[in-house]
C-alpha atoms as one frame of an Amber mdcrd trajectory, in Angstrom:
protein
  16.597  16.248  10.893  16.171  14.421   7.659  13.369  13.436   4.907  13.444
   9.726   6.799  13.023  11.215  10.870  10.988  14.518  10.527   7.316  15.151
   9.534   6.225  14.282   6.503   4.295  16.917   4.490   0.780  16.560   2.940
  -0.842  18.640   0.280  -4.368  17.082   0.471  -7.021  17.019  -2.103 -10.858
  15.589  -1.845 -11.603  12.163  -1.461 -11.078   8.998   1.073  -6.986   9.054
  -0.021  -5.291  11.698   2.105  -6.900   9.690   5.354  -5.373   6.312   4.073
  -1.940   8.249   3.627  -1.927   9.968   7.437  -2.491   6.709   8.226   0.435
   4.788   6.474   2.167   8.248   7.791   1.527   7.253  11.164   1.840   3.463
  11.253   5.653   4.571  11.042   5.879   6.636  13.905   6.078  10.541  12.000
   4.057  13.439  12.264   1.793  14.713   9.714   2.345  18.374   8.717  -1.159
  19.102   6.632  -1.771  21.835   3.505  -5.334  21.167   2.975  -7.263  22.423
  -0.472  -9.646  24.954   0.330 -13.288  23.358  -1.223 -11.515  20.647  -2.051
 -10.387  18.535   0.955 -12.813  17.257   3.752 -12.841  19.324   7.100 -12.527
  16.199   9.107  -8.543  15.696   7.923  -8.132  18.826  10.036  -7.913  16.370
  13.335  -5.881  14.083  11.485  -3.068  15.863  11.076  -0.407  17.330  13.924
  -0.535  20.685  12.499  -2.405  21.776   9.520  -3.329  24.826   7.043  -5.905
  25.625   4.804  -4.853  27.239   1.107  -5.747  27.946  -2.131  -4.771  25.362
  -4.573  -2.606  28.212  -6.739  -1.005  29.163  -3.221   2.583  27.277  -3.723
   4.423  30.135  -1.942   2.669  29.653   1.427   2.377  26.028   0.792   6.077
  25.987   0.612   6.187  28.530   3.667   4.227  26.344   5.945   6.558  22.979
   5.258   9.719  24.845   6.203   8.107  26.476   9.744   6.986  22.574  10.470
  10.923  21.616   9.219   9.140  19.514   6.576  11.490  17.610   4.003   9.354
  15.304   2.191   5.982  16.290   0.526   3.305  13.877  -0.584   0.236  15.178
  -3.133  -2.220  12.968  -2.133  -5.936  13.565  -3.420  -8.495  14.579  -6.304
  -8.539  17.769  -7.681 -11.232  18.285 -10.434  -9.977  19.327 -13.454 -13.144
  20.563 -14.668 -13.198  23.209 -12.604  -9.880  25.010 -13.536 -12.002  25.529
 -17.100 -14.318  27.008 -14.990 -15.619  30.598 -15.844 -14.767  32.292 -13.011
 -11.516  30.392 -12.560  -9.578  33.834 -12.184 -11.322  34.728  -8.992 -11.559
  31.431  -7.233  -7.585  30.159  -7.999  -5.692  33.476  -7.712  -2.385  32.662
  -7.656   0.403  33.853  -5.032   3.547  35.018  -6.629   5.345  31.930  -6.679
   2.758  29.983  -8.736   2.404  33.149 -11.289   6.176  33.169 -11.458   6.052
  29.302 -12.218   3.285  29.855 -14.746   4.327  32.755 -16.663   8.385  30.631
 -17.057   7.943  27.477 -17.359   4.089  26.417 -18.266   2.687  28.832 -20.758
   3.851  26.311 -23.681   2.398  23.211 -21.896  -0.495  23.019 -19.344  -0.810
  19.703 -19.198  -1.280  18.112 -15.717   2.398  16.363 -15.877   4.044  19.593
 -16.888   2.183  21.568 -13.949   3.189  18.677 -11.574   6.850  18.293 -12.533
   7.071  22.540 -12.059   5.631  21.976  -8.897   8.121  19.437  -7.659  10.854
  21.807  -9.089  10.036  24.298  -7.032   9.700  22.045  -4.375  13.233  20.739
  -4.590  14.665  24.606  -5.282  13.313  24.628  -1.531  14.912  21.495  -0.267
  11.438  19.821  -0.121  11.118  16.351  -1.603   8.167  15.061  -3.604   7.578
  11.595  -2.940   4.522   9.208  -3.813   2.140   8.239  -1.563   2.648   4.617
  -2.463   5.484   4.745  -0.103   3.214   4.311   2.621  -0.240   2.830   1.621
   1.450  -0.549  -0.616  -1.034  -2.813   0.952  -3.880  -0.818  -0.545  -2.345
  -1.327  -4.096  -3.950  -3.665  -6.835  -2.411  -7.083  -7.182  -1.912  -9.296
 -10.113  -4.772 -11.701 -10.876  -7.919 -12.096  -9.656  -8.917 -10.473  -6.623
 -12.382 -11.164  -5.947 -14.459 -14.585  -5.122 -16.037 -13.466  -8.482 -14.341
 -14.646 -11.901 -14.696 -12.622 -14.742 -17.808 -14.322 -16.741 -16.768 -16.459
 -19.587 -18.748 -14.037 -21.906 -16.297 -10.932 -21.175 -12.618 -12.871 -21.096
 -12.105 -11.705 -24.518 -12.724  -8.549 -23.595 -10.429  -8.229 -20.672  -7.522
  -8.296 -23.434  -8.915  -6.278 -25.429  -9.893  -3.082 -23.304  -6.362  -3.795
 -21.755  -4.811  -2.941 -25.177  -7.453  -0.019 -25.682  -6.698   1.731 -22.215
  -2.559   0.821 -22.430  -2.762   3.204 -26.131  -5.193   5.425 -24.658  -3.030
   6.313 -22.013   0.060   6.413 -23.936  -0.745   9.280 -25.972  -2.135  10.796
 -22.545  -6.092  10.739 -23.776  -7.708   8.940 -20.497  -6.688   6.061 -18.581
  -9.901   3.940 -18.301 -12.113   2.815 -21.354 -15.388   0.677 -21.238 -15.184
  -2.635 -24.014 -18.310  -5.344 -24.749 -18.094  -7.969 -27.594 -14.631  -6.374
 -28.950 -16.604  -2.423 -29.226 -15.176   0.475 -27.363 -18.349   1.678 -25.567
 -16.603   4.902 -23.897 -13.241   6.064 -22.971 -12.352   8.383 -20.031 -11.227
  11.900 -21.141 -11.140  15.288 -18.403 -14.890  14.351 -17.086 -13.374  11.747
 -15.099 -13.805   8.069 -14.283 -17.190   8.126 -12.639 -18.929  10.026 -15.339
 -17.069   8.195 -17.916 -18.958   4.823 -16.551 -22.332   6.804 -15.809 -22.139
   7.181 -20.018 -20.691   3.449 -20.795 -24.395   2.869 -18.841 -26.231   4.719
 -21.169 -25.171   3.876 -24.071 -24.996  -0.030 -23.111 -28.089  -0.604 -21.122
 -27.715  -4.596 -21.564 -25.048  -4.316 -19.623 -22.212  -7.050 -19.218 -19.549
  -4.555 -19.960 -15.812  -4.780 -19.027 -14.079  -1.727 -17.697 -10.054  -1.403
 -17.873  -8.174   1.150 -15.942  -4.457   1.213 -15.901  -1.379   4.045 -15.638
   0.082   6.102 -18.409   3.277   4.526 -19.322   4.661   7.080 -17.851   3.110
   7.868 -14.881   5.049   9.722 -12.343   3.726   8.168  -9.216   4.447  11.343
  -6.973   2.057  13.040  -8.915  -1.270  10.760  -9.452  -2.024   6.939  -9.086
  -5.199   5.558 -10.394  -7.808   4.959  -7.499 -11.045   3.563  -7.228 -13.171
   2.459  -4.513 -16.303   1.686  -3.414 -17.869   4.502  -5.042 -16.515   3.314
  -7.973 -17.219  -0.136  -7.510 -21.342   1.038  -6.815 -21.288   3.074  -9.974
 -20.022   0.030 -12.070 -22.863  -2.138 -10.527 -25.748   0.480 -11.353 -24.178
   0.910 -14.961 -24.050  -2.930 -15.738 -20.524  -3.568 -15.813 -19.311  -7.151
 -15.027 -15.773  -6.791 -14.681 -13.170  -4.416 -13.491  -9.824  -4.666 -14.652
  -6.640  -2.491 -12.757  -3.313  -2.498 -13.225  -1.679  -3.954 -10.809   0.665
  -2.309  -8.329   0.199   0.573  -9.819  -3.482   1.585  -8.822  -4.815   2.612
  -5.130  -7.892   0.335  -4.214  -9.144   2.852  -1.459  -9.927   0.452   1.637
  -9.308  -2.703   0.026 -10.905  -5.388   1.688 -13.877  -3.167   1.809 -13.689
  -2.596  -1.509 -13.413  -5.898  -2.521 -15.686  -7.418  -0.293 -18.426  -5.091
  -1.998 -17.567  -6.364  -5.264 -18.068  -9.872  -4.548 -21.709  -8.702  -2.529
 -22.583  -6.616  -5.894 -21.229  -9.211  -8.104 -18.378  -7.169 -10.101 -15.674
  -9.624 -10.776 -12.009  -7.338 -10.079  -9.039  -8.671 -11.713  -5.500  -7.023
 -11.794  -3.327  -7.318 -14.392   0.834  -6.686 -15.446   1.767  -4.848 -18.583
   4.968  -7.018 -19.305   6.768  -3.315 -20.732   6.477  -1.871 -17.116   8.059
  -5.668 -15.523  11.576  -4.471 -14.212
């Protein structure tokens, strides 16, 4: 049995993704072996899978456990996990951690915390084990952003210049690893997304720009280990942009998750939200 023939592993988070991924997983005939976040991912993914588990998200050692009794080789993270609520007060209770994760905490994260340095110890481990990590792209491309417009929409004449501009906001933003998506109108930098998350981050560019006509830009760090996290919206997001004035949303292409695309897209165009992807020429091969 090898990583391309045998079941492919799932550690699933909250949110529409992890279905989208089972599904890619099955369009090419392997079995789905399922770790499912406890109060993070939905119930209904239990039927979705061949054989599934429930864990704590600090619970690495059974996570890994549970991949070698299904004869798992490659391991997809697929799904949100708040971040918010690892700052939470009673974090201590709610994410004790198994001995593997303390072990991995206590060596090799103490210095750095930061989601990218928790991710690549995870994938260590992983690997120590004989388990891949590999991105979820691998098996959802269709539901990736594409270059140019994507919507019956255009962008309105009165935001172009601000397409550019929040594009060169959001690529330094999330270079030096601040937030990946930043709201723009008339050349001003209305909000940029930090740990509260896209969703609340456009809830605020609302707020504070109630004329609305806003542009919003969300793109990949530089260097964004795709295993790990890949910018997603959908049409949550696309409905939150609407009620918070924005006219234009702006992804970088192939290298964001547009959860049910045609959907998605179709709702754009119905709530009038142009969607445009766009190429940094750095990230070109």
């Amino acid at each position: 049995m090898n990583g391309e023939s045998g079941p492919v592993g799932i550690v699933a988070g909250s949110g529409r993704l992890p279905f989208l991924v089972t599904a890619g997983i099955r369009s090419v005939g392997r079995d789905v072996a399922m770790v499912g976040l406890r109060n993070l991912a939905s119930k209904r993914l239990v039927d979705e899978a061949d054989t599934f588990t429930w864990s704590g998200l600090a619970r690495l050692g059974k996570w890994i456990s549970f991949f070698h009794s299904r004869g798992v080789k490659e391991v997809i993270l697929v799904g949100g996990v708040r971040k918010r609520e690892m700052y939470w007060h009673l974090r201590l209770i709610r994410y004790v951690p198994d001995v593997r994760t303390a072990i991995l905490w206590y060596r090799k994260l103490r210095r750095d915390k930061r989601d990218n340095a928790v991710l690549l110890g995870v994938a260590e481990e992983l690997e120590a084990e004989g388990i891949q990590l590999v991105s979820g792209v691998k098996y959802c491309r269709d539901h990736l952003a594409a270059d140019g417009l994507m919507t019956r929409r255009d962008v309105p004449r009165s935001a172009r210049e601000d397409v550019d501009f929040g594009w060169r906001i959001a690529r330094a933003s999330a270079k030096l690893d601040i937030g990946q998506s930043v709201a723009v109108k008339e050349r001003d930098i209305i909000a940029m997304e930090a740990m509260e998350g896209t969703d609340s981050m456009i809830r605020r560019a609302g707020r504070l720009c109630r004329s609305g006509g806003w542009v919003m830009v969300k793109v990949a760090r530089p260097d964004q280990d795709m295993r790990f996290d890949v910018p997603t919206v959908g049409p949550k997001t696309i409905r939150n942009l609407k009620g918070a004035g924005c006219a234009c949303l702006v992804l970088e292409a192939e290298r964001t998750f547009i959860l049910d695309k045609p959907t998605t897209l179709a709702l754009a165009d119905k709530l009038q939200v142009a969607v445009i992807g766009k190429t940094d020429p750095d990230m070109e091969g």
